[in-house]
C-alpha positions in Angstrom: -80.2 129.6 -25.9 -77.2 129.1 -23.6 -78.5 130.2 -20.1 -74.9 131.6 -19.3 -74.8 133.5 -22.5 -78.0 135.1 -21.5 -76.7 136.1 -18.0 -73.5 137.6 -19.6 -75.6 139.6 -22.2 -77.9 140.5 -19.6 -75.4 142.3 -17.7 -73.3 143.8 -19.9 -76.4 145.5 -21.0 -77.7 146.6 -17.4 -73.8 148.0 -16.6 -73.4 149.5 -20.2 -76.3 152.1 -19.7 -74.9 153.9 -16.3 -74.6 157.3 -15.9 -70.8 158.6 -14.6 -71.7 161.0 -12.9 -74.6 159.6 -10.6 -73.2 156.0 -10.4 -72.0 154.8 -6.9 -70.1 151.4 -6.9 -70.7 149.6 -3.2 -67.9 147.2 -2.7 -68.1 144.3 0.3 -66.2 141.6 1.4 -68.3 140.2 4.3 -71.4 139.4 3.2 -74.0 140.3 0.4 -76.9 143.1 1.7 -80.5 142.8 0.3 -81.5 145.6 -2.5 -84.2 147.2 -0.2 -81.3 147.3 2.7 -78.8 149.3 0.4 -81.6 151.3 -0.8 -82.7 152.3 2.6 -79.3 153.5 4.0 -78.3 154.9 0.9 -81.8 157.0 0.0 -81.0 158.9 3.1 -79.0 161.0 0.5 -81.2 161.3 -2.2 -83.8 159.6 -4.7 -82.0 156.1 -6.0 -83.2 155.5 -9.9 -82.0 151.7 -9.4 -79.8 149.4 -7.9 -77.9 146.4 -9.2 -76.0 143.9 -6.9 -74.0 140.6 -7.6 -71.3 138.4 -6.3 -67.7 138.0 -7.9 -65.6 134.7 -6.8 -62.2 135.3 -6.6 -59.5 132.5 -6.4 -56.7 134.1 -5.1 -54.0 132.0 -3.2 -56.2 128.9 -3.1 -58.6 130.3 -1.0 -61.6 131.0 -2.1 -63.1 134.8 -2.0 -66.2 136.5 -2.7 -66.4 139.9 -3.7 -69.6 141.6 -3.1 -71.0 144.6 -5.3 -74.2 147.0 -5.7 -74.4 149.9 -8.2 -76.3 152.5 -7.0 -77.8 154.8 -9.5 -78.6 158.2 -8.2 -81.5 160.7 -9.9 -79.4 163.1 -9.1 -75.8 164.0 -9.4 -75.8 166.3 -6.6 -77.3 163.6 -4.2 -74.5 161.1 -5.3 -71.9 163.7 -4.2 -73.2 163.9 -0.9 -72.9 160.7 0.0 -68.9 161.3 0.1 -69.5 163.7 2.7 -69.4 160.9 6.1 -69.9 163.5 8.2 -73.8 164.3 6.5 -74.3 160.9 5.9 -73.9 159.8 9.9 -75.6 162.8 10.6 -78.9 161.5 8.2 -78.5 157.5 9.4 
């Protein structure tokens, strides 16, 4: 089997199963953070059921871009909610 083809499949499956109402997409441009990093600062809100992260290259005006994601999957809705509140979530870091 086509080890690309397995990836894509692979993916679409992991990001076809999440929940919209406790899913929190994490977008970066700088640099790509470790699961266990976005787990720790984001757990400060509430119990994380998983995490996904990847990279995206972008060409965009022949430079070359990378656009850094994690899906965060909350247990609960309520805790995913909270994290929109910056003033709590300074207050719990």
């Amino acid at each position: 089997p086509n080890t690309i083809e397995n990836f894509k499949n692979t993916t679409s499956k992991i990001f076809e199963d999440l929940p919209p109402d406790r899913t929190m997409l994490v977008i970066n441009f700088d640099k790509q953070y470790d699961d266990g990093f976005m787990r720790k600062v984001f757990s400060t809100m509430g119990k994380i059921r998983r995490i996904e992260s990847g990279r995206i290259k972008q060409k965009a005006t022949g430079s070359k871009k990378n656009l850094f994601f994690c899906v965060i999957v909350y247990k609960h809705e309520r805790d995913m909610i909270r994290a929109f509140d910056l003033e709590l979530f300074q207050h719990k870091m």
